[in-house]
N, C-alpha and C positions, 0 to 999 in steps of 0.2 A: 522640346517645344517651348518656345519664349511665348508664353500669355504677355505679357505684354506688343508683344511686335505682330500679335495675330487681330489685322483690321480688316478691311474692307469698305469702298467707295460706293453709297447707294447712289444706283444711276437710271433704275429701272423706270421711275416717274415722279409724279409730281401733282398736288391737289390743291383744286382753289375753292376758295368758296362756291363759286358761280357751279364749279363741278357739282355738290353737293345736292343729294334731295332737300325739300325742306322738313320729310318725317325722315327720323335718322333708321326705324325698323326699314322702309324703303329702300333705303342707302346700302344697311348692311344686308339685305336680299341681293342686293345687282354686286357689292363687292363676292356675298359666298357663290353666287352663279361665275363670279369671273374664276376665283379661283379654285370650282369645279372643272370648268371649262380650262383652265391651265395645267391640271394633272396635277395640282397643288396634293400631298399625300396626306388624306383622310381630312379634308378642308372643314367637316363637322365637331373635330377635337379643337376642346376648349380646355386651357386650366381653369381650375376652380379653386379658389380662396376660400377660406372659410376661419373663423376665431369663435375657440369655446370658452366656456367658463374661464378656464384658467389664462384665459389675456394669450394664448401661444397659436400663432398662425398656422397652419396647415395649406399644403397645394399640394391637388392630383390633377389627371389629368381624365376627362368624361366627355361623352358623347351628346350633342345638342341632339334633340330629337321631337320637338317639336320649337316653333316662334310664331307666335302672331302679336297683332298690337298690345294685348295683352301681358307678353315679356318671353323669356329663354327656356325651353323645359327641359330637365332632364330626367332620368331616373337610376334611381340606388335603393340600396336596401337600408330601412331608417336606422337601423340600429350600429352603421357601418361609422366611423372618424368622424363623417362628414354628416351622417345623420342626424349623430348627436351633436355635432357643434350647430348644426342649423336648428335645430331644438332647442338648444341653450340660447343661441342668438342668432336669429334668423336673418344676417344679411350677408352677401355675399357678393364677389368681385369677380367677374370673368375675363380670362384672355384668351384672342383667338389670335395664334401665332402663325400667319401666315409669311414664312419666313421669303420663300422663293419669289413672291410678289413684294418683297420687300415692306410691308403690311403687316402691321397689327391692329384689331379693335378690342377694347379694355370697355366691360359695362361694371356698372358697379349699382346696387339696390337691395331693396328686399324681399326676404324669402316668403313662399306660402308651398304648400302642400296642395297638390290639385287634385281634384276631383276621382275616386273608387272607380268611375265609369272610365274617364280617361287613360288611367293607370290600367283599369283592364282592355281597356282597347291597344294599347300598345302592349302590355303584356303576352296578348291574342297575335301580335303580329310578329313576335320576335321567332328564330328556329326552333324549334322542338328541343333541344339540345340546352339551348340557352335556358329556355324556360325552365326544367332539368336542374341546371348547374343552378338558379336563381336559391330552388329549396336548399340544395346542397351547403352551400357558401354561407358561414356565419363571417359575412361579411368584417376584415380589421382583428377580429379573432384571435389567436396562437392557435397552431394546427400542430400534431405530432409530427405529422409528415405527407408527402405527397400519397400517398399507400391508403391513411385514411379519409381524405379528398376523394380520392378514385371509389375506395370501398361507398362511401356516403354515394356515389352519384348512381352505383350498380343498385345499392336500396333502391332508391326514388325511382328508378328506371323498371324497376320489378314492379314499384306500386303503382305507376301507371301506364305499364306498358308501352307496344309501337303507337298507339294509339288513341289510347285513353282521354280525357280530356286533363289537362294540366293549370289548376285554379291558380287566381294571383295569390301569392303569399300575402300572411296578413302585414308583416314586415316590409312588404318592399313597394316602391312604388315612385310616382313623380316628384317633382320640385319647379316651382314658378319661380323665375327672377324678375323682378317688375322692373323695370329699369330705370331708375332717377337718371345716371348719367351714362353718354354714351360716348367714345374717343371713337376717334377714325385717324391713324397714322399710317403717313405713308415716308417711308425715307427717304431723304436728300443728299445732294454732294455733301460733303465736307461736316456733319452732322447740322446741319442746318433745315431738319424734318419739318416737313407738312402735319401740326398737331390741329385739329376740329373737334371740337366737345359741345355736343348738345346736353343742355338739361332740361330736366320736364317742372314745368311750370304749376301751382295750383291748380291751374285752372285746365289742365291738360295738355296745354298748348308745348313745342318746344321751344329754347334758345339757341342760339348756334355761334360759340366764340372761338376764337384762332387763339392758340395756346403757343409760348416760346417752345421751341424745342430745347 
């Protein structure tokens, strides 16, 4: 395989400004509905940037799971890579890599920690299993082996049964991304891409400028 000789023509669309909402949360609501509605695979997976202490980037890859005007939520457990770097320096960069729609949107802002209630309201809505695996998992960790993974989840599942009620760990929980800036890329022939970047203004308001590709 020649990495160099492997390209590709993006031909699928094309963005103007006039296309554009004027809130960019808006915007990215009607692009993740299109690329729900396209079969796009897990169109909620975002990377996640992050930089701690020691100046050294980090990217995984995590589940949006809640957005409102107020910014991106996700949730981990704090004491995971990405908990501690959002502790050390709380800002953080997202990509949602909608490859098939030839689409990406890149936010970038600062972190906060949301709300005991909130984190236990999604907490409450996750599988049974999940919740389960949530105690288990010392999130980023060294593990002996998959054998003591399994054995830790047969504990927790002993202490609280088929049934029982399973409390949010005090470790784990959500992540607010406020959004100062927000891209909306869409690719063009010959790489000559559709780049839109809103940022947020003091005063709450946004801007909205066309970036070279």
């Amino acid at each position: 395989m020649n990495l160099a000789d492997e390209r590709r023509n993006y031909l699928r669309g094309e963005l103007h400004r006039a296309d554009l909402r004027p809130d960019p949360i808006a915007q990215f609501n009607l692009w993740l509905d299109e690329a729900n509605r396209a079969g796009v695979l897990e169109p909620t997976a975002l990377s996640l940037a992050t930089v701690g202490r020691d100046g050294r980037p980090r990217v995984r890859t995590v589940l949006l799971k809640g957005l409102t005007d107020a910014g991106f939520v996700f949730f981990t457990n704090f004491d995971s890579r990405k908990g501690r770097h959002l502790h050390e320096n709380p800002q953080a960069s997202l990509l949602f890599p909608w490859l098939a729609l030839e689409r990406q949107v890149i936010v970038t802002g600062p972190v906060e920690p949301v709300g005991d209630e909130e984190s236990r309201a999604y907490f409450r809505s996750r599988p049974r299993e999940s919740r389960l695996a949530a105690w288990v998992s010392n999130q980023s960790q060294v593990v002996a082996s998959r054998a003591d993974l399994d054995a830790g989840l047969g504990v927790v599942r002993a202490r609280y049964g088929d049934t029982g009620e399973i409390p949010l760990p005090p470790f784990w929980g959500g992540y607010r991304v406020r959004p100062e800036t927000i891209e909306f890329w869409q690719g063009r022939a010959n790489r000559m891409h559709d780049r839109f970047e809103y940022t947020r203004q003091p005063d709450g308001s946004w801007t909205l400028e066309r970036l070279s590709p």
